[in-house]
PADO-952600 format. One record per atom (N, C-alpha, C): residue number from 0; residue in one letter; atom name; x, y negated, z. Coordinates in nm, 3 decimals. Each point is the difference from the previous one (the first is absolute). Layout:
<recs>
REC  NUM  A  CA  X  Y  Z
...
</recs>
This chain:
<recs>
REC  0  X  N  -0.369  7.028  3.012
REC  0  X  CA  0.049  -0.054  -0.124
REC  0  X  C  0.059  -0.137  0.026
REC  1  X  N  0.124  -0.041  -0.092
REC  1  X  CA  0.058  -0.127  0.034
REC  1  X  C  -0.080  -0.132  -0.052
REC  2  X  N  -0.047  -0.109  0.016
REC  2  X  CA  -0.024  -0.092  -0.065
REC  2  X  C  0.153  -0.093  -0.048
REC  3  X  N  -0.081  -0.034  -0.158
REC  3  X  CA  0.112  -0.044  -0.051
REC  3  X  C  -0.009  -0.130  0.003
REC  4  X  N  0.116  -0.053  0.022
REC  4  X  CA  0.027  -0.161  0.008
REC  4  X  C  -0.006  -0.066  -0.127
REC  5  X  N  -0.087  -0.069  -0.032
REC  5  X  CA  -0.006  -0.093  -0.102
REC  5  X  C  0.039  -0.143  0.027
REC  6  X  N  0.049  -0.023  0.097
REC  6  X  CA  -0.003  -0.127  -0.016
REC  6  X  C  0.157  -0.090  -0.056
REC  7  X  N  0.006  -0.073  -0.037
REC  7  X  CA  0.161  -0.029  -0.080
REC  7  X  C  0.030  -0.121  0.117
REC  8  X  N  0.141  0.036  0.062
REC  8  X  CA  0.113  -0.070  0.114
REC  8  X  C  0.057  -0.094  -0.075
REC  9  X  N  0.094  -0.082  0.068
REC  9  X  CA  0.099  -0.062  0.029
REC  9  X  C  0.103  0.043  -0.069
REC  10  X  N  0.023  0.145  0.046
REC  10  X  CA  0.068  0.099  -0.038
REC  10  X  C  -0.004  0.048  -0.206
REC  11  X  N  -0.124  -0.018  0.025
REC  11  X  CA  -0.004  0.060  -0.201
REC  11  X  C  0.015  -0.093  -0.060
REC  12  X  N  -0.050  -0.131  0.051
REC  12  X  CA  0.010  -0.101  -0.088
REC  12  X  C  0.179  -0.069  -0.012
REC  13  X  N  0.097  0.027  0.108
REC  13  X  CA  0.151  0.026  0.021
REC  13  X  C  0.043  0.109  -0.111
REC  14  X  N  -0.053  0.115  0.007
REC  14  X  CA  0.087  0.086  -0.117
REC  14  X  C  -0.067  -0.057  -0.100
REC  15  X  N  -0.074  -0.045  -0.065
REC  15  X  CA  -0.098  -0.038  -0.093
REC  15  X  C  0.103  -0.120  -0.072
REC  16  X  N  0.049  -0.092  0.047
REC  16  X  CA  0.064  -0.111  0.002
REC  16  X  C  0.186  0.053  -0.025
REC  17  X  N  0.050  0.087  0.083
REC  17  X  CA  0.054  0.053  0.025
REC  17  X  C  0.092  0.078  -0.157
REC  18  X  N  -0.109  0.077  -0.034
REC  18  X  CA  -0.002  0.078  -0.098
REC  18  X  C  -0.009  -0.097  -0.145
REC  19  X  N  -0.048  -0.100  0.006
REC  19  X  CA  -0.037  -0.097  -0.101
REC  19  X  C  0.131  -0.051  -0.026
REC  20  X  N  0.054  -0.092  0.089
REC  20  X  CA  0.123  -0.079  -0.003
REC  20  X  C  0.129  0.074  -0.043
REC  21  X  N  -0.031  0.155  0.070
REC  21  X  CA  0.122  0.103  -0.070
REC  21  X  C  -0.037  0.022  -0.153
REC  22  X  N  -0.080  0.026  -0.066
REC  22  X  CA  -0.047  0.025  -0.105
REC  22  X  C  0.060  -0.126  -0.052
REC  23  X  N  -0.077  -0.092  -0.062
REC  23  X  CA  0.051  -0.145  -0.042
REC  23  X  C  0.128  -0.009  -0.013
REC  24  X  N  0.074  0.045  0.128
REC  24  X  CA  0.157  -0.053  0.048
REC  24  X  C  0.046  0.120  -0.124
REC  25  X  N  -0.023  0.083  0.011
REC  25  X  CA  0.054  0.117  -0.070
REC  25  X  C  -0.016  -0.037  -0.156
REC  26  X  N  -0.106  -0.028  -0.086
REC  26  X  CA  -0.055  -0.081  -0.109
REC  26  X  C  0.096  -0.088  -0.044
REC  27  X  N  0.026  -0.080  0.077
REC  27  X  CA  0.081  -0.103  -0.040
REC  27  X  C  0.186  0.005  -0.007
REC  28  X  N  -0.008  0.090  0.077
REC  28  X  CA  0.155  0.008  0.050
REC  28  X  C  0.011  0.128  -0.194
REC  29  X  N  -0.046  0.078  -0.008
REC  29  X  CA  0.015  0.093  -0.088
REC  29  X  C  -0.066  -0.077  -0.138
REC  30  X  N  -0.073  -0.079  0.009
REC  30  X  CA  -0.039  -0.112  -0.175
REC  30  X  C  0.176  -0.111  -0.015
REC  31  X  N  0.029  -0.073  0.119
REC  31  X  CA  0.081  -0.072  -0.009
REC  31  X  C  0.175  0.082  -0.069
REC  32  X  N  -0.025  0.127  0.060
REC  32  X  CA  0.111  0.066  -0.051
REC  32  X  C  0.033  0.037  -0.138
REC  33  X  N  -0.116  0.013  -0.045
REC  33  X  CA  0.001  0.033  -0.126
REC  33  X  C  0.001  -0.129  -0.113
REC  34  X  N  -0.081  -0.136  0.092
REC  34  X  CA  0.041  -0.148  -0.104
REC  34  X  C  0.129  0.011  0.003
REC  35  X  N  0.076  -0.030  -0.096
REC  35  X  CA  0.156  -0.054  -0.066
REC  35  X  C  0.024  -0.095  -0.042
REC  36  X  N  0.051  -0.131  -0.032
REC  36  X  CA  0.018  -0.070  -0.069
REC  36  X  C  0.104  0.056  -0.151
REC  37  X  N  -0.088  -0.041  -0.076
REC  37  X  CA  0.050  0.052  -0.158
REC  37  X  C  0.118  -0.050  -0.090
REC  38  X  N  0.085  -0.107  0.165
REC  38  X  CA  0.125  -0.035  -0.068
REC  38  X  C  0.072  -0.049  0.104
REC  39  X  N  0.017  0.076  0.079
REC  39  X  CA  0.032  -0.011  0.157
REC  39  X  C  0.175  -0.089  0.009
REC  40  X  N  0.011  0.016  -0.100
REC  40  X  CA  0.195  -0.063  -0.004
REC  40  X  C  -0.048  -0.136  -0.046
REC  41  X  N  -0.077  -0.018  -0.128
REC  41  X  CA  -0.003  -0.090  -0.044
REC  41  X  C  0.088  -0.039  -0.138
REC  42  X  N  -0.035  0.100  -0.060
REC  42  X  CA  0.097  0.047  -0.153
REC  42  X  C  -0.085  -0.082  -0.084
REC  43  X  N  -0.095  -0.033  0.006
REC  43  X  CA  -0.057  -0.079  -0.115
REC  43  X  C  -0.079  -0.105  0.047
REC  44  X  N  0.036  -0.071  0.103
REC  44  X  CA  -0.048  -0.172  0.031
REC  44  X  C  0.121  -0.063  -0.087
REC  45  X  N  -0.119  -0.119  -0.030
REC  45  X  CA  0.075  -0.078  -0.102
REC  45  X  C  0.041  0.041  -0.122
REC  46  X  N  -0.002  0.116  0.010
REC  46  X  CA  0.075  0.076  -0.199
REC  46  X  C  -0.086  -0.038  -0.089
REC  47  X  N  0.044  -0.083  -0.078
REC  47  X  CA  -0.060  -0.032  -0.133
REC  47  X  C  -0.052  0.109  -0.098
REC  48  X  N  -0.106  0.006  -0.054
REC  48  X  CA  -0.044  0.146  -0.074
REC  48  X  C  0.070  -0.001  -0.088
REC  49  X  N  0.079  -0.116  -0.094
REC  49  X  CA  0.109  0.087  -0.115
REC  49  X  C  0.086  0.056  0.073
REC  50  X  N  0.044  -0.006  0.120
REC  50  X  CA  0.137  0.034  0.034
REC  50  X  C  -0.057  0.167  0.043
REC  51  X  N  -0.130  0.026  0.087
REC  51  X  CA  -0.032  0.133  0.009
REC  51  X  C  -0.008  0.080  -0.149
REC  52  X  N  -0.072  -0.073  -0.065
REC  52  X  CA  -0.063  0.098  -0.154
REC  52  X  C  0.166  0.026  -0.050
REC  53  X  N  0.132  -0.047  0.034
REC  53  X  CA  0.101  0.023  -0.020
REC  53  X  C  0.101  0.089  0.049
REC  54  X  N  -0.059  -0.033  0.155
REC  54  X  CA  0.059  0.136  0.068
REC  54  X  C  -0.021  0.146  -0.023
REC  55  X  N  -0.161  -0.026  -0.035
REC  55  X  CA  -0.094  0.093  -0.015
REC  55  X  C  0.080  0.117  -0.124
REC  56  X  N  -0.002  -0.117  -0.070
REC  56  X  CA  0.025  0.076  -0.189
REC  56  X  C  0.142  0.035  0.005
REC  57  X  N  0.112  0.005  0.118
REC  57  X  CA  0.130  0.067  0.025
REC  57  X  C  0.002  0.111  0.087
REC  58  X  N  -0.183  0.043  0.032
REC  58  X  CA  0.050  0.126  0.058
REC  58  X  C  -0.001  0.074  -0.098
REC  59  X  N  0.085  0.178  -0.001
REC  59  X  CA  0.028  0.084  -0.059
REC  59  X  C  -0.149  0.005  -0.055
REC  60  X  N  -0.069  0.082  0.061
REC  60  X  CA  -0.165  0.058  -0.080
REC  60  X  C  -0.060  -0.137  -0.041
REC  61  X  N  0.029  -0.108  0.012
REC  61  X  CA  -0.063  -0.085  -0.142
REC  61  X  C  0.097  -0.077  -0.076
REC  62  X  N  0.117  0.011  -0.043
REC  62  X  CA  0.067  -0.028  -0.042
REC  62  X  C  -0.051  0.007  -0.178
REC  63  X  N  -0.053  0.118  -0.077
REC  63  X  CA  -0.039  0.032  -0.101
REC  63  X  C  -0.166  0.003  -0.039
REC  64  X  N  -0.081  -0.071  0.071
REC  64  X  CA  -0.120  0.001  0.036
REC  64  X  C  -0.029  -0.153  -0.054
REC  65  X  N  -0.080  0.000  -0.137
REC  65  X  CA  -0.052  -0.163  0.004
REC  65  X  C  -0.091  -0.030  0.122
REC  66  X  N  -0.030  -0.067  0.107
REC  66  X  CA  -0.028  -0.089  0.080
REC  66  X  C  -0.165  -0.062  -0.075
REC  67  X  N  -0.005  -0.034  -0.135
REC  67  X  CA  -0.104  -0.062  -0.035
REC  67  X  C  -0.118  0.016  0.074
REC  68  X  N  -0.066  -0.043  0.033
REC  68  X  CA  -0.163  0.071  0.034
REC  68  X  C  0.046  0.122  0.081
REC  69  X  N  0.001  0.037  0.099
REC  69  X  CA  0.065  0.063  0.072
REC  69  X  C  -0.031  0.032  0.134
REC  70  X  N  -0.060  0.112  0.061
REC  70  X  CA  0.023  -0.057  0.131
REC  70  X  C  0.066  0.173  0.049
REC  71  X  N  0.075  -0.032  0.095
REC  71  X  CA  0.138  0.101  0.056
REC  71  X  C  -0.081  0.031  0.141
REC  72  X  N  -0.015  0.118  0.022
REC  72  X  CA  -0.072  0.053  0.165
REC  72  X  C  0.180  0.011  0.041
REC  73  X  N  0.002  -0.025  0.150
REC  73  X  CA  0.137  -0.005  0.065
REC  73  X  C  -0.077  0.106  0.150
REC  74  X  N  0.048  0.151  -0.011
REC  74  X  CA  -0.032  0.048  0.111
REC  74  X  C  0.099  0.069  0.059
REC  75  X  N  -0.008  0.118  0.094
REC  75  X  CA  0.103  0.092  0.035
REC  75  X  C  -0.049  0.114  0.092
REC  76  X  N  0.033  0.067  -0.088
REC  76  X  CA  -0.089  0.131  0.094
REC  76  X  C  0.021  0.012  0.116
REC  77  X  N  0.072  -0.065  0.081
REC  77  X  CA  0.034  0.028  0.138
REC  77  X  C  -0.105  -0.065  0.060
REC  78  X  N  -0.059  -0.113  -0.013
REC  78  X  CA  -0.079  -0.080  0.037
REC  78  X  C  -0.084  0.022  -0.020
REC  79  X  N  -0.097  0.024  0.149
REC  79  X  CA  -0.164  0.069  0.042
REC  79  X  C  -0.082  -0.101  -0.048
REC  80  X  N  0.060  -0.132  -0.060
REC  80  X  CA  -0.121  -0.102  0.005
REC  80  X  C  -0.030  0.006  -0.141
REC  81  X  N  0.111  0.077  -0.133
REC  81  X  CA  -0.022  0.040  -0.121
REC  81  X  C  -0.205  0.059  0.003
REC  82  X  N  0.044  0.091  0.089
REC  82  X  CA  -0.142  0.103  -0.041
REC  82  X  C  -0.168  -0.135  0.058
REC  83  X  N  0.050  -0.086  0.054
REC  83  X  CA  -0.086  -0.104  0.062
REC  83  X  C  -0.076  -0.080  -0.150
REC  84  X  N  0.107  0.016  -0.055
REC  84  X  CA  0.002  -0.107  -0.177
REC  84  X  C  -0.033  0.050  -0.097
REC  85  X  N  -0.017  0.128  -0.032
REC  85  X  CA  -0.041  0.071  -0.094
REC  85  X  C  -0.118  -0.051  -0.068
REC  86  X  N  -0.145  0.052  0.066
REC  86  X  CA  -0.071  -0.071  -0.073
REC  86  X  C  -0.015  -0.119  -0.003
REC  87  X  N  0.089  -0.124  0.024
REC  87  X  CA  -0.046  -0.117  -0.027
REC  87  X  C  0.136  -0.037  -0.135
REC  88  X  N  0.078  0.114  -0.005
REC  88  X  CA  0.124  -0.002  -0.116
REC  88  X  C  -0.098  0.068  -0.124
REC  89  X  N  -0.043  0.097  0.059
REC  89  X  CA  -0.098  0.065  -0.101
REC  89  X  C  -0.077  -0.103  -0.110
REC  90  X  N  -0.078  -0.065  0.082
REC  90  X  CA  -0.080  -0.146  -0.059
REC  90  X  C  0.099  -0.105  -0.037
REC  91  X  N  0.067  -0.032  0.051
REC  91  X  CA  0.068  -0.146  -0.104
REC  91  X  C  0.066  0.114  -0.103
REC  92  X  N  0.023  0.133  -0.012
REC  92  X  CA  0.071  0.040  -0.148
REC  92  X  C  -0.116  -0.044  -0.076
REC  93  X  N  -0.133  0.035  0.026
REC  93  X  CA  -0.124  0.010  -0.104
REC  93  X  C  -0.012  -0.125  -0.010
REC  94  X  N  -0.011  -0.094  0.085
REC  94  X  CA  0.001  -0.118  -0.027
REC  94  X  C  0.102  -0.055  -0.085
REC  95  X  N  0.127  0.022  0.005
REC  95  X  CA  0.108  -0.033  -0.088
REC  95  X  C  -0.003  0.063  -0.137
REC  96  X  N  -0.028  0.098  -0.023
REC  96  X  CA  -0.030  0.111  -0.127
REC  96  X  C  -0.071  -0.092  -0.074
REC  97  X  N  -0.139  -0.012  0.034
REC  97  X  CA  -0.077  -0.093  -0.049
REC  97  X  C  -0.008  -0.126  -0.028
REC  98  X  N  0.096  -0.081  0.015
REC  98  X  CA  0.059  -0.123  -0.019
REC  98  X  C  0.134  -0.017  -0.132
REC  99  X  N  0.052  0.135  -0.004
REC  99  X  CA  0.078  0.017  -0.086
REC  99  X  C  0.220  0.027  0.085
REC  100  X  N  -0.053  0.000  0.116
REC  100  X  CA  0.159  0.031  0.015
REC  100  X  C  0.062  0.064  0.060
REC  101  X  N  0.096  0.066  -0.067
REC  101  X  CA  0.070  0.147  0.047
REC  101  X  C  0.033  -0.025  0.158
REC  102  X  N  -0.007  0.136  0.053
REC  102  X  CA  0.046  0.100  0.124
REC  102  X  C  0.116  0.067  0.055
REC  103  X  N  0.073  -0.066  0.058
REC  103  X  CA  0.137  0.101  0.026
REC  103  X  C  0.000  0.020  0.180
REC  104  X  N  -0.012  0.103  0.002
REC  104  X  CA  0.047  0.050  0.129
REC  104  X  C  0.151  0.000  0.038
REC  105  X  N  0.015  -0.057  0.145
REC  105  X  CA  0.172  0.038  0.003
REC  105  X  C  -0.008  0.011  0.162
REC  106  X  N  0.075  0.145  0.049
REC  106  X  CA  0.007  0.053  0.133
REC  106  X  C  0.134  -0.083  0.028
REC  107  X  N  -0.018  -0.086  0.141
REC  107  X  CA  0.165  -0.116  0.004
REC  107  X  C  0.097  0.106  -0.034
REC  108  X  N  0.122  -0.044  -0.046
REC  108  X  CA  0.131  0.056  -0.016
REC  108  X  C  0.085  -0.091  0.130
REC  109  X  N  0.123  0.041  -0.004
REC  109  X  CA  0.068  -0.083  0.055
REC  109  X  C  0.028  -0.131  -0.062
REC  110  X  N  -0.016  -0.042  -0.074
REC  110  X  CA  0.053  -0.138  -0.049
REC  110  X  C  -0.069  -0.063  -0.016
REC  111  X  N  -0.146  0.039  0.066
REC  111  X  CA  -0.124  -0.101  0.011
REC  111  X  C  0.023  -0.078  0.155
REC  112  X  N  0.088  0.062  0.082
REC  112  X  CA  0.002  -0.041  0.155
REC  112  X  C  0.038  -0.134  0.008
REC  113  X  N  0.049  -0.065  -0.034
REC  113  X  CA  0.056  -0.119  -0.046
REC  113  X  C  -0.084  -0.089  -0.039
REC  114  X  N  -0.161  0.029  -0.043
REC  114  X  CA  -0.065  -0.075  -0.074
REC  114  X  C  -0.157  -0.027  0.010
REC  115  X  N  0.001  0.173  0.018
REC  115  X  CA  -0.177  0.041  0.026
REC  115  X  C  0.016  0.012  0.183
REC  116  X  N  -0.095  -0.068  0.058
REC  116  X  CA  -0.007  -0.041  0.162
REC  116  X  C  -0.008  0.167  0.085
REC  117  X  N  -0.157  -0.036  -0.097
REC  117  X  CA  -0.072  0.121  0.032
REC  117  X  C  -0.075  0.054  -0.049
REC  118  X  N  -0.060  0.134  -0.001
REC  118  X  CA  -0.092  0.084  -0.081
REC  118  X  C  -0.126  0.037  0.086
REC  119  X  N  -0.069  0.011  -0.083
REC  119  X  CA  -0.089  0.008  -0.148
REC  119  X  C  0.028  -0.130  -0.024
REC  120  X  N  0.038  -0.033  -0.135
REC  120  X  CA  0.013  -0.176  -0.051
REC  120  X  C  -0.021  0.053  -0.159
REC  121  X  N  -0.043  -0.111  -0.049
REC  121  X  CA  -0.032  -0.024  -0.119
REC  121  X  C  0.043  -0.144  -0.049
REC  122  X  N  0.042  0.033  -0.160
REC  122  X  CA  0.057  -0.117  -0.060
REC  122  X  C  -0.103  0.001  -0.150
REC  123  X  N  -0.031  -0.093  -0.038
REC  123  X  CA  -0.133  -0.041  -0.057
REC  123  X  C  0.078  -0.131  -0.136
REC  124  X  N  0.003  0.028  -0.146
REC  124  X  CA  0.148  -0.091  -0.089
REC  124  X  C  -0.172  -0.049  -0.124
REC  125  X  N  0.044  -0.075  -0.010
REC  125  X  CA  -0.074  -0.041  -0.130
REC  125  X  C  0.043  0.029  -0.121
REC  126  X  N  -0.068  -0.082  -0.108
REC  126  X  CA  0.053  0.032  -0.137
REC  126  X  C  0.185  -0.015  -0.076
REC  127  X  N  0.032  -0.114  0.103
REC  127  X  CA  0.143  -0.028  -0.022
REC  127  X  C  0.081  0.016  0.114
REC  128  X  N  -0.027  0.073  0.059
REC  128  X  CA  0.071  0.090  0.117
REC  128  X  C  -0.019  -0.157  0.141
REC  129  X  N  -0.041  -0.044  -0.029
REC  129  X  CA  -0.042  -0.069  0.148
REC  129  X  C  -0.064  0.010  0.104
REC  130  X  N  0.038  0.003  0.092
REC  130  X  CA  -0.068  0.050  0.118
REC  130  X  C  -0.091  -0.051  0.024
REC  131  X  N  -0.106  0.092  0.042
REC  131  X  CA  -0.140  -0.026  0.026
REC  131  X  C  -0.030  0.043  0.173
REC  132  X  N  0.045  0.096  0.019
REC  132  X  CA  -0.003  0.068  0.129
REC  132  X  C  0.082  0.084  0.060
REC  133  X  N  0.061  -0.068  0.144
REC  133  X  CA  0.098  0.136  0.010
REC  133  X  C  -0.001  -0.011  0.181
REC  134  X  N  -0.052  0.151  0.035
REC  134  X  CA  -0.012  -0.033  0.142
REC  134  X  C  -0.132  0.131  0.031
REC  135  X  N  -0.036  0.013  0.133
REC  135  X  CA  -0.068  0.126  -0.006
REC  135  X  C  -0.112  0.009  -0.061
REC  136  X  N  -0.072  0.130  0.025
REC  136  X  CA  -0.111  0.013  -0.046
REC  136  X  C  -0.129  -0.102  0.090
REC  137  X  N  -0.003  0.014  0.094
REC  137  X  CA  -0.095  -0.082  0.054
REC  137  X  C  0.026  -0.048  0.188
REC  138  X  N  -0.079  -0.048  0.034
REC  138  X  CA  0.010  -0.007  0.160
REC  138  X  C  -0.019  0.107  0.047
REC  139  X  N  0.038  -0.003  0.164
REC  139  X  CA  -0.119  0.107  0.081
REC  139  X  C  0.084  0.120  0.023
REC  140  X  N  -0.058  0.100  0.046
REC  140  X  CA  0.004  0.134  0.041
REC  140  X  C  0.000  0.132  -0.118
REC  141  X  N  -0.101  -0.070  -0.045
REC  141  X  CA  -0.034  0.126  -0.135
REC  141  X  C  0.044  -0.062  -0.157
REC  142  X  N  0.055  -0.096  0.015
REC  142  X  CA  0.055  -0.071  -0.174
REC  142  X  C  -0.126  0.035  -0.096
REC  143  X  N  -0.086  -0.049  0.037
REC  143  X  CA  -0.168  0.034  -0.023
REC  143  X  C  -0.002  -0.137  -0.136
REC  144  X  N  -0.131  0.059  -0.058
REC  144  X  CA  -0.012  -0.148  -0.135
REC  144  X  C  -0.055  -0.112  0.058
REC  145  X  N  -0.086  0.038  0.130
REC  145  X  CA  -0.032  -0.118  0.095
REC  145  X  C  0.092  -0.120  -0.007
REC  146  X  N  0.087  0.041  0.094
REC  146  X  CA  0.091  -0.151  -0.008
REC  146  X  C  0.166  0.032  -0.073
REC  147  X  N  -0.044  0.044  -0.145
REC  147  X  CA  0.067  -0.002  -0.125
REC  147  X  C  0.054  -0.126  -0.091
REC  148  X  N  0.131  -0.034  -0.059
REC  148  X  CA  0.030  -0.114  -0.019
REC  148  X  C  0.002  0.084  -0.134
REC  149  X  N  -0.006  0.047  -0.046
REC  149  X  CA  0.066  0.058  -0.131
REC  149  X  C  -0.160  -0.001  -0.092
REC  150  X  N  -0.101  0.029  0.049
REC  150  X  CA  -0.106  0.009  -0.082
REC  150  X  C  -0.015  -0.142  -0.053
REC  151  X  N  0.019  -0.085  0.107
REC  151  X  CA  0.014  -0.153  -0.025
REC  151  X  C  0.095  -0.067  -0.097
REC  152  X  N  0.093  0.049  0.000
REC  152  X  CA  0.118  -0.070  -0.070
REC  152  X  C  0.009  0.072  -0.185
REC  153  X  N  -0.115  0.129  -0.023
REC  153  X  CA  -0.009  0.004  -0.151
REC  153  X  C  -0.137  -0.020  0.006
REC  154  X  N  -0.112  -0.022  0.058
REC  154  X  CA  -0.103  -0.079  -0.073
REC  154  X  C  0.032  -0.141  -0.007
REC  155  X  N  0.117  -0.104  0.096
REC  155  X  CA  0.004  -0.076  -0.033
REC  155  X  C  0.109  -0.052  -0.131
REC  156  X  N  0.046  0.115  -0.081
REC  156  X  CA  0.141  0.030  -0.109
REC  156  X  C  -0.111  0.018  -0.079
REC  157  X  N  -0.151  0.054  -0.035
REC  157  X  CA  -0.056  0.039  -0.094
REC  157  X  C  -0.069  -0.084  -0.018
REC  158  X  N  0.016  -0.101  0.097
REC  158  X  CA  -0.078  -0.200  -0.030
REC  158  X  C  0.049  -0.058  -0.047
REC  159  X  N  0.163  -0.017  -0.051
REC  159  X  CA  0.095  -0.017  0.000
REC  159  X  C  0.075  -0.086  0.120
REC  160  X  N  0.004  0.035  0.067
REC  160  X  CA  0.079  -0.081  0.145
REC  160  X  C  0.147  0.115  0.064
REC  161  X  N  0.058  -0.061  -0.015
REC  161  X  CA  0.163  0.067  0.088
REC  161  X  C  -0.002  -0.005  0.113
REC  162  X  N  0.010  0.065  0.075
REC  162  X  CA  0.002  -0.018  0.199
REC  162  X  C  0.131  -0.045  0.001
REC  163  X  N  0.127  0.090  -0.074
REC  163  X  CA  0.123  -0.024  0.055
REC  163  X  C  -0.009  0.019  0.131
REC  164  X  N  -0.086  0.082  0.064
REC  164  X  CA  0.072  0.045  0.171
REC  164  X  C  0.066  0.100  0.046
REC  165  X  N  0.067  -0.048  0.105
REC  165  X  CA  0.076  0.120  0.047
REC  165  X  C  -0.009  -0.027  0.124
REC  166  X  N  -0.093  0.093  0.076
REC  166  X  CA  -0.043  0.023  0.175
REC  166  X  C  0.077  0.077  0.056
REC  167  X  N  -0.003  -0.097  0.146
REC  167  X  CA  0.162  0.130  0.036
REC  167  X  C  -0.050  -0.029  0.182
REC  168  X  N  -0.076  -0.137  -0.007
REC  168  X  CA  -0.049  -0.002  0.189
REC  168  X  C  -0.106  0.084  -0.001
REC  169  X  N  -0.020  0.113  0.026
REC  169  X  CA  -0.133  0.050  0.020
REC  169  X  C  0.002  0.125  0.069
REC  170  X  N  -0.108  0.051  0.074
REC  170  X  CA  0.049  0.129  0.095
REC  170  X  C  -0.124  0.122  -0.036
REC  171  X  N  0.060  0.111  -0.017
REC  171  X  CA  -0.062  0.072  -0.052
REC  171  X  C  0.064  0.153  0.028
REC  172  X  N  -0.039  0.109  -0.053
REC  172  X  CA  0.044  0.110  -0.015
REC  172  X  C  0.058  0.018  -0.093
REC  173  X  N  0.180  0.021  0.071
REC  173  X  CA  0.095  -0.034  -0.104
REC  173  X  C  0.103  0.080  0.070
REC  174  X  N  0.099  0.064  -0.109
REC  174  X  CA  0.130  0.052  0.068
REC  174  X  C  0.113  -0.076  -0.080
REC  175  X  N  0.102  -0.070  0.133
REC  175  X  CA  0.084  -0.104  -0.035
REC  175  X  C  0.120  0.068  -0.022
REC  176  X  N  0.062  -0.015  -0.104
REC  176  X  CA  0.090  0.097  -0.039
REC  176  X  C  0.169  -0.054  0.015
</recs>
């Protein structure tokens, strides 16, 4: 009968190490691919929020849409990072419902290219159509409520406080259109 070698080499502790550093390397190379920056041209540094809430209200699908209390989901079915956002779109609707302000969905058209960076984005209007929020759903990988700007920006509208922001440096799971 053979006796079996138990004892751990030079050798195992090499693939051991080996196998680790490929793993990791692999981790990172495939997380980094998928961060985007959510405004990679740079369409909205510096833009003043009347001048967006303006651009905004000349695309075709909101052209006839009061803006009041408002917040607009900006997605596109082509984009794998849509299905990433769901349930955290799911929750700011209920969250928004419950605050009092209407829901409009809009899949980009063409005449959003010009304006909207990138998708999943959300635009977030107060009572007199002023911008409160306009920019993605959250940081990260999964556009998770974790590191969510939007839950933030209507509990701080139901204190009465205006953010007036519009985030556009940030890297996340995003398709740049």
């Amino acid at each position: 009968m053979l006796a079996s070698n138990k004892q751990i080499t030079r050798y195992h502790y090499a693939v051991f190490v080996l196998w680790l550093v490929l793993t990791l390397a692999a981790a990172v190379y495939f997380i980094t691919g998928r961060l985007l920056p959510f405004d990679p041209n740079r369409k909205l540094l510096g833009q003043d929020s009347s001048v967006v809430i303006e651009q905004l209200k000349e695309i075709s699908a909101l052209k006839n849409i009061n803006l009041s209390n408002t917040i607009v989901h900006f997605t596109s079915h082509e984009c794998a990072c849509t299905q990433y956002s769901k349930d955290h779109k799911r929750a700011i609707n209920k969250q928004a419902k419950s605050a009092g302000f209407d829901v409009v969905n809009i899949n980009i058209p063409a005449d959003l290219f010009t304006i909207i960076p990138s998708t999943p984005a959300i635009l977030i209007t107060g009572g007199v159509e002023e911008l409160l929020y306009f920019g993605p759903y959250s940081a990260g990988l999964a556009c998770s409520e974790s590191n969510g700007y939007v839950e933030t920006v209507l509990k701080n509208y139901a204190q009465g406080f205006n953010s007036d922001l519009v985030i556009s440096d940030i890297k996340g799971c995003y398709c740049n259109i």
